[in-house]
C-alpha positions in Angstrom: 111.0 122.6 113.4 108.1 120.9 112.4 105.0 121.4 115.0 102.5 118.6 115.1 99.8 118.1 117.8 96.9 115.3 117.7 94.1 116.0 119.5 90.8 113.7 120.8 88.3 116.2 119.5 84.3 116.9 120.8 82.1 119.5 120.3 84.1 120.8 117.4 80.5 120.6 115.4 79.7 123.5 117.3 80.9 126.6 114.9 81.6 129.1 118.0 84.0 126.2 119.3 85.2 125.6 115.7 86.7 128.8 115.0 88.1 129.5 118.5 89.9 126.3 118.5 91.3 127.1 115.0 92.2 130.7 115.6 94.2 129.3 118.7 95.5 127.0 116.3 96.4 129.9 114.0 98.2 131.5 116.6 100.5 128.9 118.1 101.9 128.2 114.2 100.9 124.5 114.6 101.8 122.9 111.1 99.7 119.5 111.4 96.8 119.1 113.0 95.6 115.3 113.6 92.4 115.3 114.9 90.0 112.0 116.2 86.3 110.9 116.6 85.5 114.0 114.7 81.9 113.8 113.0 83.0 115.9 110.2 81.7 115.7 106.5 83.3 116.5 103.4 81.5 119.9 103.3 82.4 121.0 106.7 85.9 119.8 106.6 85.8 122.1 103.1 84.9 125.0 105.2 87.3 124.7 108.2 90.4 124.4 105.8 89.4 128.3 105.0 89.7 128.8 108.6 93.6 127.1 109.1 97.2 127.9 107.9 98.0 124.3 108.3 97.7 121.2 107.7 94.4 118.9 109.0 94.7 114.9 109.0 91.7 113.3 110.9 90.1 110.2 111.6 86.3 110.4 111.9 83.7 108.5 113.9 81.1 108.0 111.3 81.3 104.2 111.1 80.6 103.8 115.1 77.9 106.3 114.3 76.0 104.0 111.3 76.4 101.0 113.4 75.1 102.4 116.3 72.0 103.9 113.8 72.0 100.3 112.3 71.7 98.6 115.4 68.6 101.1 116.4 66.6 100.1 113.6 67.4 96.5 113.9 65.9 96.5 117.1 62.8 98.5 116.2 62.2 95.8 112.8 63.2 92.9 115.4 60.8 94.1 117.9 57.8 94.5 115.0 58.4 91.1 113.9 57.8 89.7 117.7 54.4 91.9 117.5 53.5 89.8 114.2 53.9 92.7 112.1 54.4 92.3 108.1 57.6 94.1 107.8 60.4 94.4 104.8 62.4 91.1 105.0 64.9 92.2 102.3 65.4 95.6 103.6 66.0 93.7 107.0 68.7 91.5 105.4 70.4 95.1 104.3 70.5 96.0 107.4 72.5 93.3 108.8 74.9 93.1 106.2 75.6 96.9 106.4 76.1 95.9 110.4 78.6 93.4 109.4 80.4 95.2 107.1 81.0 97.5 109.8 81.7 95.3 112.0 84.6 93.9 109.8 86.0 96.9 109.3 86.7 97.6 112.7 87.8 94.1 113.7 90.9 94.5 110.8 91.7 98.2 112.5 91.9 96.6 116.3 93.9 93.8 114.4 96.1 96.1 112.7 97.2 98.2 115.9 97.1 94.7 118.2 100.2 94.1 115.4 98.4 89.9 115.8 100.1 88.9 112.5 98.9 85.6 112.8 94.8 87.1 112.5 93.1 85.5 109.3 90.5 87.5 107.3 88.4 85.1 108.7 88.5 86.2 111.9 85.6 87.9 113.6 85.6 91.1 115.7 86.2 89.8 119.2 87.2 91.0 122.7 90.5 89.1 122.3 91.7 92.1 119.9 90.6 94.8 121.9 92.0 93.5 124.9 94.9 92.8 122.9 95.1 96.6 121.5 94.3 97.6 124.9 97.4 95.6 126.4 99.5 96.9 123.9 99.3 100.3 124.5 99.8 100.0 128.3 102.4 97.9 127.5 104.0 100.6 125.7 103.8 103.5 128.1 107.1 104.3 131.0 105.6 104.1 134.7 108.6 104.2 136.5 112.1 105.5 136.1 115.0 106.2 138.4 116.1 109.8 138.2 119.4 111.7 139.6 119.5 110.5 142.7 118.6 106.8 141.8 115.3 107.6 143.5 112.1 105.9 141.3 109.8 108.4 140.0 106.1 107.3 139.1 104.4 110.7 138.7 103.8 111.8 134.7 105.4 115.1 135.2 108.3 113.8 137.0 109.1 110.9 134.4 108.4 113.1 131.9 111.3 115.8 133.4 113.4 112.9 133.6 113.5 112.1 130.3 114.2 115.3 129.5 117.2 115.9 131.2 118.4 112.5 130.0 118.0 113.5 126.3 119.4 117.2 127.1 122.4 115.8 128.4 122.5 112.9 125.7 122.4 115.5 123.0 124.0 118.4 124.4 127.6 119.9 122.6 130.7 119.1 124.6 134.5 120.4 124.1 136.5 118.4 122.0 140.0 117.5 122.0 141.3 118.5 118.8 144.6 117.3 119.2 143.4 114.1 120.1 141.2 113.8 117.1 143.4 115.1 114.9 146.2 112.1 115.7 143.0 109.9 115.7 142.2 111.0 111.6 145.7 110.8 110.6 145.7 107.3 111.4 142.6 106.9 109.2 143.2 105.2 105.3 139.9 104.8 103.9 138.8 108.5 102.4 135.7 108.9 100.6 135.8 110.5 97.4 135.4 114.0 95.6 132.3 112.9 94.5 131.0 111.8 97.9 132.0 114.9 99.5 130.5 117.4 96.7 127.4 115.4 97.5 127.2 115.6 101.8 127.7 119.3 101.3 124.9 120.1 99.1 121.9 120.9 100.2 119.0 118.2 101.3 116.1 117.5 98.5 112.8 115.8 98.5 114.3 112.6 96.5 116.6 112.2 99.2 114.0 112.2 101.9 111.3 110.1 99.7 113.9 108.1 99.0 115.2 107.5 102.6 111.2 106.6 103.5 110.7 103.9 101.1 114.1 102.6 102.2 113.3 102.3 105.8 111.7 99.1 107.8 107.8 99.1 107.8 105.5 99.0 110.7 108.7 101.0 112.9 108.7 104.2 114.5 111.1 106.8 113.1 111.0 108.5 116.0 109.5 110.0 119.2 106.6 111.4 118.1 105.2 107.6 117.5 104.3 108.0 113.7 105.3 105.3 111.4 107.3 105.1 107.8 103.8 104.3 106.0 102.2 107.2 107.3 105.1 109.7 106.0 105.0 107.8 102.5 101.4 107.8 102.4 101.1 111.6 103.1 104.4 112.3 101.2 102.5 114.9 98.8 100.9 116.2 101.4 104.2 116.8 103.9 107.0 116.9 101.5 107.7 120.7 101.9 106.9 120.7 105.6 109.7 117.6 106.0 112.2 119.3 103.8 111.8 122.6 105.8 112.3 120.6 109.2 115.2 118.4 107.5 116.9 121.6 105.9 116.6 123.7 109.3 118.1 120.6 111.3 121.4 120.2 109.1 121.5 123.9 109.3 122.0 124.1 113.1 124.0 121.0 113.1 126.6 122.5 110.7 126.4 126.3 113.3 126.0 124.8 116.0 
C-alpha cells in the first residue's frame, strides 16, 4: 500500500516546525508528500529532502507573493507620479508587464481546474473562473447520504462512515458455489490461449503499468484519491517503483486472499 497525504502547509519556514513535521512524517512511513502554498526555494527544498524517506511534490506560492510585491511598488511609483515626481517610466512599464504575466498565469490555472474548454488564450483573469473553480469543487463534494436505516446523514464523519461500510461490504470475500460455477465454466467455448495464460501469471512490470497510463482517458480520475492519469505519467520517473510496489502487493493479496 501506497501512502500519500497532501497537506495545506504554513509556517513550515520555521526550521523547529520543519523538522518536527518531517520526523512525524518519518514515522508514520508516508511515501508522498504533496504539500501547498509553501514559500520554499530550491535551496531549502534541497535541505529538507535530507530530512525525509519519501517522496516531496509541492506547489509553491511564490507567484501570489511577486504580484502582491509588484502591486506594492506600483502603488508607491503611481503615488510619486501624482506628487509630480521624475520617476523611471521604463522601469514602470516592467513592472506592469511582470504584473500581467502573472496575472495570466493564474487565469490559465483557474481555467484549467474550472475544466471551461471553451476559454480562449485571450481570455483575461476574471471572477467568472473563480467562481466557476469555486462551483466546481462544491459541486463535487457528497452532503447527504442515506445510511442503513434509510435515514439521511449530513455530518462529515457520518457520511464518511457510510461510505465505508458501503465499500467494505462492496469489496468484501463471499462463499462461492463451486458447483455452480463449475457447471457455469463447462458451458464456456471461448478459452484463451497458452500464451495468454503464461502471461496473467507472471509477475506485474513497469511497461505494463506505463503502458496502461498512457492508455487511459485524459483529464479522469483513476481513482479515489482524486489524482489524474497526467499526473501519474508526468511523475512516472519519479513513482514508478512506488506504483509497482503497490500494484505487486495488490495482486499478491488478491491471488491469497
Amino acid at each position: 500500500m501506497v501512502l500519500l497525504v497532501s497537506h495545506n502547509c504554513n509556517g513550515l519556514r520555521n526550521i523547529v516546525n520543519c523538522k518536527k513535521y518531517f520526523s512525524i512524517a518519518n514515522e508514520r512511513n508516508i511515501d508522498i508528500l504533496l504539500l501547498q502554498e509553501t514559500f520554499w526555494d530550491i535551496e531549502l527544498v534541497e535541505s529538507i529532502e535530507q530530512l525525509y524517506n519519501g517522496k516531496i511534490l509541492m506547489s509553491n506560492g511564490i507567484n501570489r507573493r511577486q504580484g502582491v510585491a509588484i502591486l506594492s511598488r506600483l502603488q508607491r511609483i503611481s503615488e510619486r507620479i501624482a506628487n509630480g515626481e521624475i520617476v523611471d517610466l521604463a522601469y514602470y512599464e516592467n513592472l506592469k508587464m511582470e504584473l500581467s504575466a502573472l496575472e495570466e498565469e493564474r487565469c490559465k490555472g483557474a481555467i484549467l481546474r474550472s475544466k471551461a474548454y471553451w476559454a480562449t488564450e485571450s481570455d483575461k483573469c476574471t471572477k467568472y473562473f473563480l467562481q466557476l473553480e469555486k462551483h466546481k469543487q462544491e459541486s463535487n463534494c457528497i452532503k447527504e447520504l442515506l445510511n442503513d436505516n434509510n435515514e439521511s446523514v449530513c455530518n462529515t464523519e457520518d457520511i464518511l462512515d457510510v461510505e465505508y461500510k458501503f465499500y467494505k461490504k462492496l469489496y468484501s470475500s463471499v462463499e462461492i458455489d463451486e458447483t455452480v460455477m463449475n457447471e457455469f465454466l463447462e458451458n464456456v467455448d471461448v478459452k484463451i490461449t497458452e500464451d495468454d495464460s503464461i502471461m496473467c501469471d507472471e509477475d506485474i512490470s513497469l511497461q505494463e503499468i506505463e503502458f496502461s497510463l498512457k492508455k487511459m482517458s485524459k483529464n479522469k480520475s483513476p481513482g479515489s484519491d482524486g489524482l489524474t492519469v497526467e499526473f501519474y505519467c508526468t511523475f512516472f520517473s519519479s513513482l514508478k517503483d512506488i506504483l509497482l510496489k503497490a500494484f505487486s502487493n495488490c495482486r499478491r493479496t488478491i491471488m491469497y486472499v
